[in-house]
mmCIF file of the N, C-alpha and C atoms, coordinates in Angstrom:
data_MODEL
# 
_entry.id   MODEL 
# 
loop_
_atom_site.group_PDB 
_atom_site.id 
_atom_site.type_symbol 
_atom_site.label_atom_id 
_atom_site.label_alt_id 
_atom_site.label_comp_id 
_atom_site.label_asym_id 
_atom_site.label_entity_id 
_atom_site.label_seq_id 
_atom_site.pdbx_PDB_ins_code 
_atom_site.Cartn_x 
_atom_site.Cartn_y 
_atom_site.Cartn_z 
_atom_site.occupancy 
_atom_site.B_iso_or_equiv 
_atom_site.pdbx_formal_charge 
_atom_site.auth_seq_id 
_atom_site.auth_comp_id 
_atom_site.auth_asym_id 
_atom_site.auth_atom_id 
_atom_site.pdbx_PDB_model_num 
ATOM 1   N N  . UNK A 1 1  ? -27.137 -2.189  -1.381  1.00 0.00 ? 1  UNK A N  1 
ATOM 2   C CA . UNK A 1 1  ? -25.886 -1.901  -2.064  1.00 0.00 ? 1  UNK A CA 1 
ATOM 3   C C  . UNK A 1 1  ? -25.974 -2.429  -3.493  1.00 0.00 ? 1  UNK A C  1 
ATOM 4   N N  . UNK A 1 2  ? -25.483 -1.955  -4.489  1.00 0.00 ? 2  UNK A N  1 
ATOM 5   C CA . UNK A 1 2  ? -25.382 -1.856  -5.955  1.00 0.00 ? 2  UNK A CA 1 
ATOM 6   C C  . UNK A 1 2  ? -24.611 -3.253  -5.908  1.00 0.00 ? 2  UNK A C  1 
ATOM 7   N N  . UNK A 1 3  ? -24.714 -3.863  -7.033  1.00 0.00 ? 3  UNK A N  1 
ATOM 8   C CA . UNK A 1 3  ? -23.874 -4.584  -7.680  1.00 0.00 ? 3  UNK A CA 1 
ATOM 9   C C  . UNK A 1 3  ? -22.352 -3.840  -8.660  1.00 0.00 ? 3  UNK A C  1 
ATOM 10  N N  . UNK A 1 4  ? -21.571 -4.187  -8.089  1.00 0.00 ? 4  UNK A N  1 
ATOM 11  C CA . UNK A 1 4  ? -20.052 -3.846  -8.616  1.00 0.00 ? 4  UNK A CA 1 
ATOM 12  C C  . UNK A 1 4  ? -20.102 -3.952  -10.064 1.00 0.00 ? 4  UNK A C  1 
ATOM 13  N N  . UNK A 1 5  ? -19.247 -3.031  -10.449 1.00 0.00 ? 5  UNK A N  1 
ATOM 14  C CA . UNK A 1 5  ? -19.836 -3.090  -12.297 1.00 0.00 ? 5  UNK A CA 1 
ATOM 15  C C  . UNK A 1 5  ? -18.315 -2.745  -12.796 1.00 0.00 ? 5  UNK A C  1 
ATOM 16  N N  . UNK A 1 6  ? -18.152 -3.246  -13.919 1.00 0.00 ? 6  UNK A N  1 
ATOM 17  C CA . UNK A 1 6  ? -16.345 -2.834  -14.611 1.00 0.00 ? 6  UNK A CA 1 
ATOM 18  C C  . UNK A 1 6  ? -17.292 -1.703  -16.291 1.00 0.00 ? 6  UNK A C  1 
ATOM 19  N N  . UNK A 1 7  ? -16.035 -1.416  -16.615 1.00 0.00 ? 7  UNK A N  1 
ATOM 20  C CA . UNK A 1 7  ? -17.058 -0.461  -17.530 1.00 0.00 ? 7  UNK A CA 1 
ATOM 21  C C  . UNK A 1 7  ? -16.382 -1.511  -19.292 1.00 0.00 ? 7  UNK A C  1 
ATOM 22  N N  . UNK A 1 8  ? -16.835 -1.418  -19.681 1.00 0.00 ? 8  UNK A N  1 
ATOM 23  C CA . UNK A 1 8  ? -16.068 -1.738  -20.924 1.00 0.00 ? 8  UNK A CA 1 
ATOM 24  C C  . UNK A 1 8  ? -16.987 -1.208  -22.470 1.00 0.00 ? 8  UNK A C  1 
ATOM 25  N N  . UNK A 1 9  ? -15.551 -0.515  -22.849 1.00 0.00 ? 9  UNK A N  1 
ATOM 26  C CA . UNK A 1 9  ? -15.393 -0.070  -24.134 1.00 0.00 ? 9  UNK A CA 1 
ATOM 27  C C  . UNK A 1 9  ? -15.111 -0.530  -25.828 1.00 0.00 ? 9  UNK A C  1 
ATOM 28  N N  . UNK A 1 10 ? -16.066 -0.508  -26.382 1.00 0.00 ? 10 UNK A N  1 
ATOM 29  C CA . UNK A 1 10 ? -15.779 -1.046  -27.529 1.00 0.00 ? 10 UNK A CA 1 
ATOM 30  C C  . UNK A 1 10 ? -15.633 0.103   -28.442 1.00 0.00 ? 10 UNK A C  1 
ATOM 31  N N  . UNK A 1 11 ? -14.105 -0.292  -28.971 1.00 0.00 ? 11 UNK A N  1 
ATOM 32  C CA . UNK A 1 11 ? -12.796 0.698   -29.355 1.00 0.00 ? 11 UNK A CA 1 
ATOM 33  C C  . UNK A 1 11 ? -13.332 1.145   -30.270 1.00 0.00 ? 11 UNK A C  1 
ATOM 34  N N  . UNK A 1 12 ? -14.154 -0.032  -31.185 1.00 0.00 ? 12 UNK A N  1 
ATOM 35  C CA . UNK A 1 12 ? -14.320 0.546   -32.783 1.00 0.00 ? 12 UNK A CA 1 
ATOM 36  C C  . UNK A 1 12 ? -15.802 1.628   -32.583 1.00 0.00 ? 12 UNK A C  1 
ATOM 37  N N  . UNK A 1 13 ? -16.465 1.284   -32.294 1.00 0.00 ? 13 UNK A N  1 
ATOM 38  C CA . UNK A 1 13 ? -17.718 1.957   -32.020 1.00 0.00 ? 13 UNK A CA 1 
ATOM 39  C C  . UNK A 1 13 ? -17.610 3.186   -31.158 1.00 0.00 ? 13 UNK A C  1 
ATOM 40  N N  . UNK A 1 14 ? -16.925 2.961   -29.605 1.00 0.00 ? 14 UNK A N  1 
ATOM 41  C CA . UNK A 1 14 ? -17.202 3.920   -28.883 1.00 0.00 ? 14 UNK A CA 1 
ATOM 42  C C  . UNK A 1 14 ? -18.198 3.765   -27.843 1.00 0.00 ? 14 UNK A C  1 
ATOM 43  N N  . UNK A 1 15 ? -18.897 2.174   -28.226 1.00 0.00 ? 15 UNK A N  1 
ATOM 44  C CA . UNK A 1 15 ? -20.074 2.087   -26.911 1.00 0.00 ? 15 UNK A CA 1 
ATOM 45  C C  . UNK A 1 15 ? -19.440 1.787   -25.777 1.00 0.00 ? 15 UNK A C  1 
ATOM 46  N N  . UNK A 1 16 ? -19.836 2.730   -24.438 1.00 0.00 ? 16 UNK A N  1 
ATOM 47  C CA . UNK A 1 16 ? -19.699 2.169   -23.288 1.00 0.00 ? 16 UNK A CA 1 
ATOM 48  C C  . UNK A 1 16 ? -20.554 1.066   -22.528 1.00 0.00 ? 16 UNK A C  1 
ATOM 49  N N  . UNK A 1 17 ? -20.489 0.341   -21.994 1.00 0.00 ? 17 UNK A N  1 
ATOM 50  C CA . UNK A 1 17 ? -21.040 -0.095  -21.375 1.00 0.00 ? 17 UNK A CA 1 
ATOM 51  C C  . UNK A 1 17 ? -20.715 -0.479  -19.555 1.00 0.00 ? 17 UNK A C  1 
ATOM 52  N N  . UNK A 1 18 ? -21.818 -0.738  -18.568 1.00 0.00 ? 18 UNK A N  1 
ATOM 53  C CA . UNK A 1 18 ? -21.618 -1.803  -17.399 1.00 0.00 ? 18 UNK A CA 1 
ATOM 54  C C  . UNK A 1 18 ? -22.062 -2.476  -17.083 1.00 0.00 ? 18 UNK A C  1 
ATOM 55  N N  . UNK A 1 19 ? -20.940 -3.525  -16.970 1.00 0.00 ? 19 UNK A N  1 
ATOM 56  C CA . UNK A 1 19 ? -21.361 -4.898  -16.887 1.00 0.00 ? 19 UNK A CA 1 
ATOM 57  C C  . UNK A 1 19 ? -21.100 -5.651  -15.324 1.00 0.00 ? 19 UNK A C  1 
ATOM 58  N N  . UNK A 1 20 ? -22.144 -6.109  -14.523 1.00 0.00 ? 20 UNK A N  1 
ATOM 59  C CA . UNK A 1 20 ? -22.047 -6.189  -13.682 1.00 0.00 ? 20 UNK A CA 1 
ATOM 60  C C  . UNK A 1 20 ? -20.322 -7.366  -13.190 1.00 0.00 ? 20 UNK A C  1 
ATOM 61  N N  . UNK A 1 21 ? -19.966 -7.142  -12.511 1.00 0.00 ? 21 UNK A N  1 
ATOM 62  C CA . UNK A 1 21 ? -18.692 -8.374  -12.155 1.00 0.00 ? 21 UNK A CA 1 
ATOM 63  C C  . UNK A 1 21 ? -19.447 -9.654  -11.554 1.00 0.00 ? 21 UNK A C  1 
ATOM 64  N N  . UNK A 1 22 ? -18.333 -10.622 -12.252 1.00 0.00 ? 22 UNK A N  1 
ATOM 65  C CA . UNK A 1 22 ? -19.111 -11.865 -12.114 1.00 0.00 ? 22 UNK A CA 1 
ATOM 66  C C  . UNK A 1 22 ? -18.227 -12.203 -10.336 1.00 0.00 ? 22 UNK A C  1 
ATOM 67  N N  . UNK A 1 23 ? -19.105 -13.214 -9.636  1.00 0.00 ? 23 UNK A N  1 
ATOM 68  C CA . UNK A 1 23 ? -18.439 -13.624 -8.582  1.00 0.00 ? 23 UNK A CA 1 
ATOM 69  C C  . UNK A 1 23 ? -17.372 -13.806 -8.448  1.00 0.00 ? 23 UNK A C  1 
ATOM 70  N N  . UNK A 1 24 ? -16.066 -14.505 -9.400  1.00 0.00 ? 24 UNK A N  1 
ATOM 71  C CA . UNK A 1 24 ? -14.732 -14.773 -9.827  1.00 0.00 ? 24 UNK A CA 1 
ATOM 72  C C  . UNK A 1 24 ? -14.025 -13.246 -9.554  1.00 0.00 ? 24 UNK A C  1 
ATOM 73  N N  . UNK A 1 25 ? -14.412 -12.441 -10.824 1.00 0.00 ? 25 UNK A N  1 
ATOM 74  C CA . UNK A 1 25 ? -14.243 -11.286 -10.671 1.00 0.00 ? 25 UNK A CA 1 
ATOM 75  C C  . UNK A 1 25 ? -13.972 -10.567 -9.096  1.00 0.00 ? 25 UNK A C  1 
ATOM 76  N N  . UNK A 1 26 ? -15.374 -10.263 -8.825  1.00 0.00 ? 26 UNK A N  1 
ATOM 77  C CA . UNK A 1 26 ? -15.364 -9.761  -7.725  1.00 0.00 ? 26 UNK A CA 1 
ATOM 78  C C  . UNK A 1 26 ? -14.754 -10.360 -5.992  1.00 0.00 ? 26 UNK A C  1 
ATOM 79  N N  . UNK A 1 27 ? -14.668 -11.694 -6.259  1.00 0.00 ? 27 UNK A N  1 
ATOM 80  C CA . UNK A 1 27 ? -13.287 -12.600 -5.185  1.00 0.00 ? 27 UNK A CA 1 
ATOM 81  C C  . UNK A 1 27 ? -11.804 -11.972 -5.766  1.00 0.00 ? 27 UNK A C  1 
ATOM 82  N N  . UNK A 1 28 ? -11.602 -12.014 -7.079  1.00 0.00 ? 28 UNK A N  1 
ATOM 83  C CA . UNK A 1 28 ? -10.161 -11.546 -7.132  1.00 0.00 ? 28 UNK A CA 1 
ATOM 84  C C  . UNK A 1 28 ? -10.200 -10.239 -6.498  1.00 0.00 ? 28 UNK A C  1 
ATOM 85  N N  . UNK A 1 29 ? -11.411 -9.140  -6.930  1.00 0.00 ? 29 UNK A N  1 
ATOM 86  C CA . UNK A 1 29 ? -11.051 -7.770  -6.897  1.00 0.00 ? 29 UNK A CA 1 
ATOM 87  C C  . UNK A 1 29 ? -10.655 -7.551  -5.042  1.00 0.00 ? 29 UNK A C  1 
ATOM 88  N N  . UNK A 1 30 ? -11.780 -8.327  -4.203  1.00 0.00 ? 30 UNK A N  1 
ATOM 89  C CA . UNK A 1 30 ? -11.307 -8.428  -2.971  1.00 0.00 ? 30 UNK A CA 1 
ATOM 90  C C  . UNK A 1 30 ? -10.387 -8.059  -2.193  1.00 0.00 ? 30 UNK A C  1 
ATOM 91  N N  . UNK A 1 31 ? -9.610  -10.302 -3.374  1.00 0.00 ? 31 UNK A N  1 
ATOM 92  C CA . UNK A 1 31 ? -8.466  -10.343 -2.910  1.00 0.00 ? 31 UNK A CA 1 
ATOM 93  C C  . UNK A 1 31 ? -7.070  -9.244  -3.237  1.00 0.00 ? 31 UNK A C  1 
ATOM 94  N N  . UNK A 1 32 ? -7.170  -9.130  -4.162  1.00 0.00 ? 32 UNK A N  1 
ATOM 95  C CA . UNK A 1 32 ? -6.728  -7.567  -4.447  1.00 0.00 ? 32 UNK A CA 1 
ATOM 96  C C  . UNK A 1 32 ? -6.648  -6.498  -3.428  1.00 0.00 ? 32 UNK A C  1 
ATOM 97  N N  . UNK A 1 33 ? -7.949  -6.190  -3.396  1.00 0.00 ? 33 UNK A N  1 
ATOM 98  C CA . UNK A 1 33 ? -8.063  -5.285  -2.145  1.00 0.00 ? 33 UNK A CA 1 
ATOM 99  C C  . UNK A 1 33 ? -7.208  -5.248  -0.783  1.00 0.00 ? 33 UNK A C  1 
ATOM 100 N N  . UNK A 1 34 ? -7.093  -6.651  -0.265  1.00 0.00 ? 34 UNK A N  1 
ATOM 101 C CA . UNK A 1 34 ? -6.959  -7.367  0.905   1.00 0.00 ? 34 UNK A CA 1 
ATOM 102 C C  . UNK A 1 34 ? -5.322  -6.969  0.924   1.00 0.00 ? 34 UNK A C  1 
ATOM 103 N N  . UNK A 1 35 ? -4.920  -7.851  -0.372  1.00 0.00 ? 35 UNK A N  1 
ATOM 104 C CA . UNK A 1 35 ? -3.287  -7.885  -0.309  1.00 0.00 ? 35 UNK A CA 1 
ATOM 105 C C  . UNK A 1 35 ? -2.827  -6.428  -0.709  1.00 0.00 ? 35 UNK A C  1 
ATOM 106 N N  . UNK A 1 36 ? -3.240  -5.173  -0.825  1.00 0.00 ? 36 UNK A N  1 
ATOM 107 C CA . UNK A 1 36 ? -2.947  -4.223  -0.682  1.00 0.00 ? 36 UNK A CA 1 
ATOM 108 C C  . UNK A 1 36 ? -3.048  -3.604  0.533   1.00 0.00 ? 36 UNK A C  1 
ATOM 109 N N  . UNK A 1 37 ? -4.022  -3.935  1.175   1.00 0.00 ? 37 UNK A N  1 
ATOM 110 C CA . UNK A 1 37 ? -4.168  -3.719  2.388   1.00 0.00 ? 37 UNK A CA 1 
ATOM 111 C C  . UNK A 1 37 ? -3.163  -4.242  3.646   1.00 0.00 ? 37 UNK A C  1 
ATOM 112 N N  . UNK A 1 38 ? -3.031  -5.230  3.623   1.00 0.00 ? 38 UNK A N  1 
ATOM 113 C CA . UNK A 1 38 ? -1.918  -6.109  4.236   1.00 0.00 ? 38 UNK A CA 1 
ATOM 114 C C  . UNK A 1 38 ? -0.090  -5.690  3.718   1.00 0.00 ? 38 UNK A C  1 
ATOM 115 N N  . UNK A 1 39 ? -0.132  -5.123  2.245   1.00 0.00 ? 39 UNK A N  1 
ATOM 116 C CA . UNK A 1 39 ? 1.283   -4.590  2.336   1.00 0.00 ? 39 UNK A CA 1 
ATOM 117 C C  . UNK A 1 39 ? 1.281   -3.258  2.389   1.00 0.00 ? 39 UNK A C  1 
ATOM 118 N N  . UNK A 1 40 ? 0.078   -2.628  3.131   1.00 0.00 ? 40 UNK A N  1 
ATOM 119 C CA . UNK A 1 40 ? 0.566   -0.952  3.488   1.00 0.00 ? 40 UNK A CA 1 
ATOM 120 C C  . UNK A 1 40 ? 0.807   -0.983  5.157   1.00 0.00 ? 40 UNK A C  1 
ATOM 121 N N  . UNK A 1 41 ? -0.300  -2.170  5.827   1.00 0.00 ? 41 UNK A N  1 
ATOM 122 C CA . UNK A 1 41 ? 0.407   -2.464  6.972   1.00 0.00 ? 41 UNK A CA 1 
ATOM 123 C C  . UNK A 1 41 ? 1.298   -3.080  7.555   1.00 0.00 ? 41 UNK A C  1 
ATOM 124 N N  . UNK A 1 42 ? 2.280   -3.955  6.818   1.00 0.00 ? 42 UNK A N  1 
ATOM 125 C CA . UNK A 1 42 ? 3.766   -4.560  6.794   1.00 0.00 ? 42 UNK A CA 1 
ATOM 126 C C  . UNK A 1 42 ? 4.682   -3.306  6.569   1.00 0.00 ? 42 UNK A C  1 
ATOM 127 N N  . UNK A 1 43 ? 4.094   -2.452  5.475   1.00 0.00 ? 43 UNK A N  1 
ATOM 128 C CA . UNK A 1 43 ? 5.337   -1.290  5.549   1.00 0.00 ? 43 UNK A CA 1 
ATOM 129 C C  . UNK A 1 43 ? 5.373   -0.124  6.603   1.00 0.00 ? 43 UNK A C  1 
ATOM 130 N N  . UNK A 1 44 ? 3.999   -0.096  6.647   1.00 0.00 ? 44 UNK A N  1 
ATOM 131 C CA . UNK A 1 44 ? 3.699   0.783   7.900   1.00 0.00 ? 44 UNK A CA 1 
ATOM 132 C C  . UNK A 1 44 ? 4.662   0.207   9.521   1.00 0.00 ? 44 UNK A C  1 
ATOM 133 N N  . UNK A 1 45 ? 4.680   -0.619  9.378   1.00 0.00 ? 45 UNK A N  1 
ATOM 134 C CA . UNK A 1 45 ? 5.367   -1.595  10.877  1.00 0.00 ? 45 UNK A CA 1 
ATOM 135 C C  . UNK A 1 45 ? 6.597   -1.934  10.188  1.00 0.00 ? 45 UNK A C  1 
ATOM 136 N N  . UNK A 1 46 ? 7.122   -1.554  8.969   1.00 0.00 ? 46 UNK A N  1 
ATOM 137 C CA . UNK A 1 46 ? 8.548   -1.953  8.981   1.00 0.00 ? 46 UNK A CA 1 
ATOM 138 C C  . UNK A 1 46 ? 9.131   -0.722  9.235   1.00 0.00 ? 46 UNK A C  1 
ATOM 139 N N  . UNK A 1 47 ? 8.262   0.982   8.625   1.00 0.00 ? 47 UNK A N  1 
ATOM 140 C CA . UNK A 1 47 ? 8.884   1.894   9.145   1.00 0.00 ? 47 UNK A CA 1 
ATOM 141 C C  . UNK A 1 47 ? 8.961   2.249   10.726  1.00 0.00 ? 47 UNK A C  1 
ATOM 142 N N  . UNK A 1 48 ? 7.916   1.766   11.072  1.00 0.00 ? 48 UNK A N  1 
ATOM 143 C CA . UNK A 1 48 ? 7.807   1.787   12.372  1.00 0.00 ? 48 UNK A CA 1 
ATOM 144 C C  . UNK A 1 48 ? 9.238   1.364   13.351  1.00 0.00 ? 48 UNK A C  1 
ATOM 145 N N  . UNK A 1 49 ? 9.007   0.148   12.934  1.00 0.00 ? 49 UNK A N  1 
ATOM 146 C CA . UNK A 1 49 ? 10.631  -0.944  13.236  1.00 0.00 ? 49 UNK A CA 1 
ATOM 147 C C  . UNK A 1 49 ? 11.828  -0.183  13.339  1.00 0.00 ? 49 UNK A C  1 
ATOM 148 N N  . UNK A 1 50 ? 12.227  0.385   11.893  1.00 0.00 ? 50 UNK A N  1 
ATOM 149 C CA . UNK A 1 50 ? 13.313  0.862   11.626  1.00 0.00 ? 50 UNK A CA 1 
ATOM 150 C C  . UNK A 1 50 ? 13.645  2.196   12.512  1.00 0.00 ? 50 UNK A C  1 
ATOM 151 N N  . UNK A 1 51 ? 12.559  3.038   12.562  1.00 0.00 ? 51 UNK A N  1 
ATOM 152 C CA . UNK A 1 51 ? 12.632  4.245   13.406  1.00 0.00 ? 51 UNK A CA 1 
ATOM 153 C C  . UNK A 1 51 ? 12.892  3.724   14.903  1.00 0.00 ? 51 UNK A C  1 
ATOM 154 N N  . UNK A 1 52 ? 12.613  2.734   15.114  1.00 0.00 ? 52 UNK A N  1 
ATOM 155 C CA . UNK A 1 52 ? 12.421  2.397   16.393  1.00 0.00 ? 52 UNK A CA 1 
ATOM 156 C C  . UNK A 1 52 ? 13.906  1.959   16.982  1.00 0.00 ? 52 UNK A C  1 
ATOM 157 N N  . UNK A 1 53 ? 14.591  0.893   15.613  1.00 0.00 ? 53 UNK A N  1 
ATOM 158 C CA . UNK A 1 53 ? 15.652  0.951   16.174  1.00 0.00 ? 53 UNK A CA 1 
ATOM 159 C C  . UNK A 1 53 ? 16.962  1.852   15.715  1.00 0.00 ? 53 UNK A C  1 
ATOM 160 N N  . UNK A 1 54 ? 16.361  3.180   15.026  1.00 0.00 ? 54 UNK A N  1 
ATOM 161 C CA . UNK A 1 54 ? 17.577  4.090   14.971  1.00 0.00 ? 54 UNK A CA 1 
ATOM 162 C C  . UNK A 1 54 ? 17.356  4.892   16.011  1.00 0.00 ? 54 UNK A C  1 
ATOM 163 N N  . UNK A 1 55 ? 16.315  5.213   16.666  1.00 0.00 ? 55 UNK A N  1 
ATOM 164 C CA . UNK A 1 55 ? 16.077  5.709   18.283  1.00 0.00 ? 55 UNK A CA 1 
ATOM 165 C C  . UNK A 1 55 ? 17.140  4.599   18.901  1.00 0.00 ? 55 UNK A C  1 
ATOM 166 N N  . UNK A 1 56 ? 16.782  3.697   19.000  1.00 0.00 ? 56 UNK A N  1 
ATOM 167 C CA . UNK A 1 56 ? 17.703  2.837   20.178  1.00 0.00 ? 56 UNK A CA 1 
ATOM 168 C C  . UNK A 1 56 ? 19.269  2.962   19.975  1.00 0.00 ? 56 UNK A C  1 
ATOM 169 N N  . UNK A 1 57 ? 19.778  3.090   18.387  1.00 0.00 ? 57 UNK A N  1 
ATOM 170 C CA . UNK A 1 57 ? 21.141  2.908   18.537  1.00 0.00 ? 57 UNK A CA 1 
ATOM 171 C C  . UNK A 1 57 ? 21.187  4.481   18.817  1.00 0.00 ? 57 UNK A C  1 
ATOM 172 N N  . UNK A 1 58 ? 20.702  5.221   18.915  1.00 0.00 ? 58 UNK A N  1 
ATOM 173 C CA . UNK A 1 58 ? 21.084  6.816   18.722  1.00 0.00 ? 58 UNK A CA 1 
ATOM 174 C C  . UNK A 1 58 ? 21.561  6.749   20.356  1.00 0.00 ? 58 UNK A C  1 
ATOM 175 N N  . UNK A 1 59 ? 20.629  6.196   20.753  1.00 0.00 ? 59 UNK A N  1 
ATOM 176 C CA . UNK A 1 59 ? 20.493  6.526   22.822  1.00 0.00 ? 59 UNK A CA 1 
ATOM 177 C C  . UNK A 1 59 ? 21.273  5.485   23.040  1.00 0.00 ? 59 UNK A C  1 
ATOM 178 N N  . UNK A 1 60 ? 21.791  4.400   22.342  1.00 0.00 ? 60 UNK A N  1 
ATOM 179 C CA . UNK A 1 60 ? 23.056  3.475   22.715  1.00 0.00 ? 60 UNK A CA 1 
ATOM 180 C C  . UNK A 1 60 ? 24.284  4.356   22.629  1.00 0.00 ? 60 UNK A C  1 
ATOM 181 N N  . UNK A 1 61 ? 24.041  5.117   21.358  1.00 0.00 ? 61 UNK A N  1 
ATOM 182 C CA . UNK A 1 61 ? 25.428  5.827   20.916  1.00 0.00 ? 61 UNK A CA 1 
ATOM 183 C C  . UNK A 1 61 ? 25.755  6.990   22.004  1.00 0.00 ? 61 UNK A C  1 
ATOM 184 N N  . UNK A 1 62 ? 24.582  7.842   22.281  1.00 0.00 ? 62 UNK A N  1 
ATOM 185 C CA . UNK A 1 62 ? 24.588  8.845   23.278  1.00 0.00 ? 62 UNK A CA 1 
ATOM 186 C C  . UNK A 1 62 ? 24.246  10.180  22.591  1.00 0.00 ? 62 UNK A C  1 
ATOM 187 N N  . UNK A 1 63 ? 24.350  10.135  21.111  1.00 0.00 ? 63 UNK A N  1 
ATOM 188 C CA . UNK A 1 63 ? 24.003  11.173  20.197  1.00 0.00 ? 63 UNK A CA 1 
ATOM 189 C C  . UNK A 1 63 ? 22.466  11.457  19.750  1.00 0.00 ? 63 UNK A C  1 
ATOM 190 N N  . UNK A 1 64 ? 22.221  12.468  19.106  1.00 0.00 ? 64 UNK A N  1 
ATOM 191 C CA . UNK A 1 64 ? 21.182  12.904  18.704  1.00 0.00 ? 64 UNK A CA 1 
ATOM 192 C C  . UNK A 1 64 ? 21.131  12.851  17.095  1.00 0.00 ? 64 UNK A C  1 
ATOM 193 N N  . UNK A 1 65 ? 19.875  12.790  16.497  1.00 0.00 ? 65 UNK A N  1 
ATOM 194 C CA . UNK A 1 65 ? 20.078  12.333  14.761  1.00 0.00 ? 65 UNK A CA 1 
ATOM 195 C C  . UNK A 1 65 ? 20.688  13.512  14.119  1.00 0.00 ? 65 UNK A C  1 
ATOM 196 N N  . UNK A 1 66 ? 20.839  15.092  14.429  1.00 0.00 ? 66 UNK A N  1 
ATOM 197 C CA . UNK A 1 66 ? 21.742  15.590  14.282  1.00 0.00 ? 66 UNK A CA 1 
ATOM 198 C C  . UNK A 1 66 ? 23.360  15.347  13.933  1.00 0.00 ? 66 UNK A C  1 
ATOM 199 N N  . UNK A 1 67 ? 23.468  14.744  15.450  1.00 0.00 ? 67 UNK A N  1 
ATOM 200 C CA . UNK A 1 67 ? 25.076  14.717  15.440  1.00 0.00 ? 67 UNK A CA 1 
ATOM 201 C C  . UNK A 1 67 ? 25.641  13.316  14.754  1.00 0.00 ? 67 UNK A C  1 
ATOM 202 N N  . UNK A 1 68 ? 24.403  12.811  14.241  1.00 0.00 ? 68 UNK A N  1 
ATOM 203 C CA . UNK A 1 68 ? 24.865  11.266  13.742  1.00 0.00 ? 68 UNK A CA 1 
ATOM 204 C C  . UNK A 1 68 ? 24.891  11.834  11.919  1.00 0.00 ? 68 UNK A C  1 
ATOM 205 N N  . UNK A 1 69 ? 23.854  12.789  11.775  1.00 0.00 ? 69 UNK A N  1 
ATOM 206 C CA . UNK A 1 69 ? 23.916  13.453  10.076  1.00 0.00 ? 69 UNK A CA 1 
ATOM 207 C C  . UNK A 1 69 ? 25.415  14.091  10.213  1.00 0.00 ? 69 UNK A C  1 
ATOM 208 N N  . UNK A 1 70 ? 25.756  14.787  11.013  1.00 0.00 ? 70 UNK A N  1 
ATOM 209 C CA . UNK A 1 70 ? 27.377  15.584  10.746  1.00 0.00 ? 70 UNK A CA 1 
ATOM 210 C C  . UNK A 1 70 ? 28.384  14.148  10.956  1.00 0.00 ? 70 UNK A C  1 
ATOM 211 N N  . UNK A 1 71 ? 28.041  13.546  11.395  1.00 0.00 ? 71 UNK A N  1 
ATOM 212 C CA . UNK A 1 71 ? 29.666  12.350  11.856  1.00 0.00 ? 71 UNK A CA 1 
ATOM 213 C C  . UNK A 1 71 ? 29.359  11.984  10.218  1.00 0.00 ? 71 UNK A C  1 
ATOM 214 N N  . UNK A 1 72 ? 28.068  12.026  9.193   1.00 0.00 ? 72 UNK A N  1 
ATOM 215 C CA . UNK A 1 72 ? 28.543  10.845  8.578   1.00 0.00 ? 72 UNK A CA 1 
ATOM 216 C C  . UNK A 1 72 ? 28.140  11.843  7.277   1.00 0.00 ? 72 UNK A C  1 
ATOM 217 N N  . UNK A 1 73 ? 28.330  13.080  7.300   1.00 0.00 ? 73 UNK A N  1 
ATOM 218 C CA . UNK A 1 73 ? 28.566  13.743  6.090   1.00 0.00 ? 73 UNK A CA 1 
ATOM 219 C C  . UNK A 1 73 ? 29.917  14.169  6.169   1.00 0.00 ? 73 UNK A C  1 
# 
């Protein structure tokens, strides 16, 4: 596997370059990674949650998500 590289541009010139990421770097980019990862599966399980308990009050209520959109338009 390659070494991780960021690209950087020098504005006045136009040279590109890549420069490999230093260890620092590449722990943040990670951690980065990680905590994106961790808040798509908190939201993923909060929609989860929420659906879960508008099923329950629907079948508490006795209605269907239909008849709960007309009661409350």
């Amino acid at each position: 596997m390659s070494t991780p590289q960021k690209l950087s541009v020098n504005v006045e010139t136009g040279e590109e370059s890549l420069i490999d990421l230093t260890a620092e770097e590449l722990a943040d980019f990670e951690a980065g990674v990680k905590a994106l990862q961790d808040a798509e599966a908190a939201a993923k399980a909060q929609v989860k949650t929420d659906a879960e308990a508008k099923a329950a009050l629907l079948a508490k209520l006795g209605i269907t998500a239909d008849e709960a959109k007309l009661l409350l338009s």
